[in-house]
Backbone as CSV, one residue per row, in Angstrom:
resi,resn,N_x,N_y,N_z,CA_x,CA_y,CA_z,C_x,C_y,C_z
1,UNK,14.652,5.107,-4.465,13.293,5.540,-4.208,13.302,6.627,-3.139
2,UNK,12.372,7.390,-3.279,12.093,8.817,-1.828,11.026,8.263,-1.706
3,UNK,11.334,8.435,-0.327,9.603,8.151,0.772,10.405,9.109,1.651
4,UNK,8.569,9.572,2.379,8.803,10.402,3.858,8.509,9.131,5.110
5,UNK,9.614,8.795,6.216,8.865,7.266,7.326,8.275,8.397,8.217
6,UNK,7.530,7.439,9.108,6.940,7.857,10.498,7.971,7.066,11.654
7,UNK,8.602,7.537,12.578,9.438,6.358,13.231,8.733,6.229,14.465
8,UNK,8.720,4.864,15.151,7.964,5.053,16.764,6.701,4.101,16.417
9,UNK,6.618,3.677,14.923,5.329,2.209,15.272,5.725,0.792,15.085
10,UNK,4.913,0.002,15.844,5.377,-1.361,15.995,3.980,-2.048,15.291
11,UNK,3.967,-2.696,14.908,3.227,-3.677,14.131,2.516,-4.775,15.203
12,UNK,1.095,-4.440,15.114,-0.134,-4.551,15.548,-0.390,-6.404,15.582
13,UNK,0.225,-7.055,14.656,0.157,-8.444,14.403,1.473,-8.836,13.377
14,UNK,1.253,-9.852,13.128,2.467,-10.685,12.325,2.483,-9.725,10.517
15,UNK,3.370,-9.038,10.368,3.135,-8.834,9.037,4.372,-8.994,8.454
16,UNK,5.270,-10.606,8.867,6.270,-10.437,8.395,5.984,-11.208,6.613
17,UNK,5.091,-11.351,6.414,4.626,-11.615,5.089,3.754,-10.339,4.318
18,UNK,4.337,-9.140,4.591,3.654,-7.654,4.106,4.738,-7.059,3.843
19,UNK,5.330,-7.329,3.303,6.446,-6.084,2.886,6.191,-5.424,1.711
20,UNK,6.251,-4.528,1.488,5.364,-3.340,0.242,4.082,-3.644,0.275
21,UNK,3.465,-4.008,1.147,2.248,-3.745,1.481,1.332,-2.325,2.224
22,UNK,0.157,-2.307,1.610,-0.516,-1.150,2.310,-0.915,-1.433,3.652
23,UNK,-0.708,-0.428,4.706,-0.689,-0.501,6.347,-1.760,0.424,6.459
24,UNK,-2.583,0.353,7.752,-3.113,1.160,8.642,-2.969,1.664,9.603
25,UNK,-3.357,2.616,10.480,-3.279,2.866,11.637,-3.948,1.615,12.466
26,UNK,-3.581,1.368,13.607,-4.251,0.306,14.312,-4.948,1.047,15.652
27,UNK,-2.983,1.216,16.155,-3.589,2.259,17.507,-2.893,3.669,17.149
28,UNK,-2.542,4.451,17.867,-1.963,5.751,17.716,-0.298,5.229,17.765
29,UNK,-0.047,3.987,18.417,1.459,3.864,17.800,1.764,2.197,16.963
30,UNK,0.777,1.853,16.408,0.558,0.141,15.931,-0.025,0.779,14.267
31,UNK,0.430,-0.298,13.400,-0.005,0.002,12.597,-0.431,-2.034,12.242
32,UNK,-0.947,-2.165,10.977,-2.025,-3.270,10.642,-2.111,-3.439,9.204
33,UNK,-2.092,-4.363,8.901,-2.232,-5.003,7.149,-3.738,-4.202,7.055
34,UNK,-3.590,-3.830,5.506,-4.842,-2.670,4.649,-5.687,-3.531,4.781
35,UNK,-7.245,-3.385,4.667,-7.983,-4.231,4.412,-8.633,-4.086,2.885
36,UNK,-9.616,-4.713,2.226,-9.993,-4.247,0.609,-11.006,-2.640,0.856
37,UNK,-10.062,-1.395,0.491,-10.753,-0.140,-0.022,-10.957,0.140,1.399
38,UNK,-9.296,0.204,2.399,-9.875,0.741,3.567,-8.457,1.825,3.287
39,UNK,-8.832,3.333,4.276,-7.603,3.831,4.030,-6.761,3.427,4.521
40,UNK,-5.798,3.299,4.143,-4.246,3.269,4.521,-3.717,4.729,4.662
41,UNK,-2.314,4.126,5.603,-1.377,5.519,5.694,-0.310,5.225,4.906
42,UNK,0.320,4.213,4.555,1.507,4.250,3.447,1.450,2.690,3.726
43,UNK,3.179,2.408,2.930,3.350,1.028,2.441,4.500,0.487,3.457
44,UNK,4.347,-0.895,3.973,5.182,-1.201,5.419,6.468,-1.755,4.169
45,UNK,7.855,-0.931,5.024,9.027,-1.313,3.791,9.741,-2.608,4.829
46,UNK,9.467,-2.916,5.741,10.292,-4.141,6.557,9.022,-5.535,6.800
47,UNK,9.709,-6.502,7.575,8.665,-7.413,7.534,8.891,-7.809,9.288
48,UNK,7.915,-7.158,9.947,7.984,-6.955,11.319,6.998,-8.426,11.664
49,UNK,7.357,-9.095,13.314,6.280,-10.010,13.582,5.765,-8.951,14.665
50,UNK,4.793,-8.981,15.314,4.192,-8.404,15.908,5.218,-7.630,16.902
51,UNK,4.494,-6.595,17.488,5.154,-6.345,18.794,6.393,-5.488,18.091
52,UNK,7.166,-5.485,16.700,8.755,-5.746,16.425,8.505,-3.846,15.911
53,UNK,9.448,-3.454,15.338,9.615,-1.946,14.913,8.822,-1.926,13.528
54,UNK,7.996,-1.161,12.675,7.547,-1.333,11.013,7.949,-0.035,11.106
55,UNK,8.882,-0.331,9.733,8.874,1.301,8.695,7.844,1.323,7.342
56,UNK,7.256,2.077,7.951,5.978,2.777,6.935,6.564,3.952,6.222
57,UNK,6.506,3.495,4.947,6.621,5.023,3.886,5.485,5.485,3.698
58,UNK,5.248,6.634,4.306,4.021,7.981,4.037,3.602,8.405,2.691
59,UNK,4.644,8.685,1.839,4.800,9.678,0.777,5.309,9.364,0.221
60,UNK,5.570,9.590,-1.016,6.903,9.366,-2.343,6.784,8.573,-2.829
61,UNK,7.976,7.799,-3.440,7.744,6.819,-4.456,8.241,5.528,-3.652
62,UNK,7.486,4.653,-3.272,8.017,3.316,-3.070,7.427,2.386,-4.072
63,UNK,8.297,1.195,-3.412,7.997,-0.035,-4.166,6.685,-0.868,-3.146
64,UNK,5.518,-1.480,-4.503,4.619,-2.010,-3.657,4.257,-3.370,-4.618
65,UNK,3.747,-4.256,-3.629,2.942,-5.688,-3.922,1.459,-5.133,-4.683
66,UNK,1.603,-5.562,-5.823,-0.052,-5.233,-6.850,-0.224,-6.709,-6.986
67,UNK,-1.652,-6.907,-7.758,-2.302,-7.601,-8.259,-2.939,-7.324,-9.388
68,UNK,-1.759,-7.416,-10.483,-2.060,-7.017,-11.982,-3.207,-7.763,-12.628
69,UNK,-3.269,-9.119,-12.231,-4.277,-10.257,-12.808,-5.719,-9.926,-12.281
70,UNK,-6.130,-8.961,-11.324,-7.450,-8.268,-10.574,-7.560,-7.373,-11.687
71,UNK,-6.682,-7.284,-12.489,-6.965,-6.131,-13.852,-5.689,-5.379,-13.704
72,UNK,-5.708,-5.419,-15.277,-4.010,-4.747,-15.694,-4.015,-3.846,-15.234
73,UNK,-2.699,-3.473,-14.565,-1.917,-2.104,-14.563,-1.266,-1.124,-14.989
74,UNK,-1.713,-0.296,-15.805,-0.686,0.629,-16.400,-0.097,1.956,-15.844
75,UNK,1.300,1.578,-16.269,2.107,2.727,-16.030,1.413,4.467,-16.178
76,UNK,1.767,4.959,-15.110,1.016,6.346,-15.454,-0.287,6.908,-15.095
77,UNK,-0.895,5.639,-15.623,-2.341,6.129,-15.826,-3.407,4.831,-14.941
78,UNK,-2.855,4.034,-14.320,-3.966,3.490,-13.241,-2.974,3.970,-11.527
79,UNK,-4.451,4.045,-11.361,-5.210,4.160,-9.730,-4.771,2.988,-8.937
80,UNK,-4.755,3.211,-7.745,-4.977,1.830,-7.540,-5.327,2.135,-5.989
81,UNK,-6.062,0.781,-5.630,-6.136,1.063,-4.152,-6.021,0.034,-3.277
82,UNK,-6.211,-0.716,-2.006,-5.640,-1.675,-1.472,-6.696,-2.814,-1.735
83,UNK,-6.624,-4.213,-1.881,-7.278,-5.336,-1.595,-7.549,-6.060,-0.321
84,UNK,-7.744,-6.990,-0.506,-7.811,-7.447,1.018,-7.130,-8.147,2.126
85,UNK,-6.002,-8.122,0.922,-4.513,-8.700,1.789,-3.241,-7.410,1.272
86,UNK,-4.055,-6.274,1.137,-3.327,-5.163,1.114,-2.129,-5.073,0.069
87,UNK,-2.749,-5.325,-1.002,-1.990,-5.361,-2.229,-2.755,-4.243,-2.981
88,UNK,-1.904,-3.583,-4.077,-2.916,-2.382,-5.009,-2.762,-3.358,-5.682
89,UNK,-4.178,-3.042,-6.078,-5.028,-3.285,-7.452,-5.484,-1.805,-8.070
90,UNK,-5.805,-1.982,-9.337,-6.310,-1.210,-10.149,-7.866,-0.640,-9.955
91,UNK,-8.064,0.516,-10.069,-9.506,1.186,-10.051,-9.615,2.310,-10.862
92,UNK,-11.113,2.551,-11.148,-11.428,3.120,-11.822,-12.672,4.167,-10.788
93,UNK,-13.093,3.670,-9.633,-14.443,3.274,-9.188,-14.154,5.092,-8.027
94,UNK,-15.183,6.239,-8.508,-15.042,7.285,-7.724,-15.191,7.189,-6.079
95,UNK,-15.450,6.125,-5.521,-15.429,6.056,-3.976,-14.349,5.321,-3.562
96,UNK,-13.618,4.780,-4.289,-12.633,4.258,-3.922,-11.858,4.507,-3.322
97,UNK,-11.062,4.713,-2.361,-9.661,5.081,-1.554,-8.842,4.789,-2.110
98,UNK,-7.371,5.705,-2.661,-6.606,5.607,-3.561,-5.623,5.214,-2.499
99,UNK,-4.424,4.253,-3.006,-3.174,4.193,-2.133,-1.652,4.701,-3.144
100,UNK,-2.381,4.657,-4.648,-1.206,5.492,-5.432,-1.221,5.039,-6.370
101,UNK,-0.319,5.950,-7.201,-0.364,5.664,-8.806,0.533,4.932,-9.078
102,UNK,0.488,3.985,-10.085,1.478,2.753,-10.857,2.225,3.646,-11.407
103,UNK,3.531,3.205,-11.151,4.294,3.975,-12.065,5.054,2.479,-12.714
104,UNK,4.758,1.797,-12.909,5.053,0.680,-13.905,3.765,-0.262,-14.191
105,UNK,3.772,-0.760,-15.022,2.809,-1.914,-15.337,2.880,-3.509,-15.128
106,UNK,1.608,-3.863,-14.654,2.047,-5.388,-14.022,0.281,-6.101,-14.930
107,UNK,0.300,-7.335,-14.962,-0.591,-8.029,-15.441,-0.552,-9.266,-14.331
108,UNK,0.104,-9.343,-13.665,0.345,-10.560,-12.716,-0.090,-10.163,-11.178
109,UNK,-0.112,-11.467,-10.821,-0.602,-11.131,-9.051,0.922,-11.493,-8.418
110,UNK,1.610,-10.568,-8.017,2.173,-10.355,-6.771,3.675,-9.907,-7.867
111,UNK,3.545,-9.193,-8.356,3.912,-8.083,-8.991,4.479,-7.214,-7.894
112,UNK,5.717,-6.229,-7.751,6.439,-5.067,-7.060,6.797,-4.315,-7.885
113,UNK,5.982,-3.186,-7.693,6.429,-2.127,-8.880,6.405,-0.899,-7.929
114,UNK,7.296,0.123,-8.414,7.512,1.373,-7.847,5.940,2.014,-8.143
115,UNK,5.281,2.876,-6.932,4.078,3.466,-7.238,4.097,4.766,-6.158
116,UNK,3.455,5.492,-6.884,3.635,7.158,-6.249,2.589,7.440,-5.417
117,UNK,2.722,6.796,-3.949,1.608,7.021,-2.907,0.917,8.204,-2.924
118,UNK,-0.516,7.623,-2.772,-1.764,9.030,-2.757,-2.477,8.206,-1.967
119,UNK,-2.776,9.337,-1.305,-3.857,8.534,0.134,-5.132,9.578,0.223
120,UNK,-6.405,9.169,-1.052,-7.384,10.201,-0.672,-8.310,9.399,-1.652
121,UNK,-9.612,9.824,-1.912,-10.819,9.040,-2.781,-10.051,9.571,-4.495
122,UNK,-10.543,8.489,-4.910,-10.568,9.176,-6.521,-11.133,10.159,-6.694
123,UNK,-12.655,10.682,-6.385,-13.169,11.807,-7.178,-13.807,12.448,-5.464
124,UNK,-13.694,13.463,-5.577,-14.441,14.044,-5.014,-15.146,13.415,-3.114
């Protein structure tokens, strides 16, 4: 997989149960589990407890935690954006905050599939 990291943040609370999960900024050097349709900055690739080092992938293709059973995923052609324990799910919905495109398909909840981070609204 290619990702671009950010190095220098430590994880804001316990997210050693977030790994390919969508992250936030917390503080200017903390980052924080996604909340449902909040932006994120990329996907945390380690499982930090608080206080500890998180590598966040920015960009590229990583591997992430979906929730195919919130509605199928298809390869290619779904959206997706974070839930509320910072998993992509699938969207369709133009206000949505995108966290990236599926590049595989999942029907199941807690599904890891490679997905091509985008961090901006669906439409406009």
């Amino acid at each position: 997989m290619v990702s671009g990291q950010l190095a220098g943040l430590t994880a804001a609370s316990d997210l050693s149960s977030y790994q390919y999960c969508n992250v936030k900024m917390a503080s200017a050097t903390t980052v924080d589990m996604c909340g449902a349709n909040e932006r994120g900055i990329g996907v945390l690739l380690n499982k930090p407890e608080s206080g500890e080092a998180a590598d966040v992938a920015l960009y590229g293709i990583v591997m992430m935690v979906v929730d195919g059973n919130a509605g199928a995923i298809t390869a290619g052609t779904s959206y997706l954006h974070s839930d509320a324990a910072g998993k992509g799910v699938a969207t369709t919905t133009d206000t949505h905050v995108l966290c990236g495109l599926a590049l595989a398909g999942s029907s199941a909840a807690g599904d890891i599939i490679p997905v091509l981070l985008i961090t901006s609204p669906l439409a406009g």
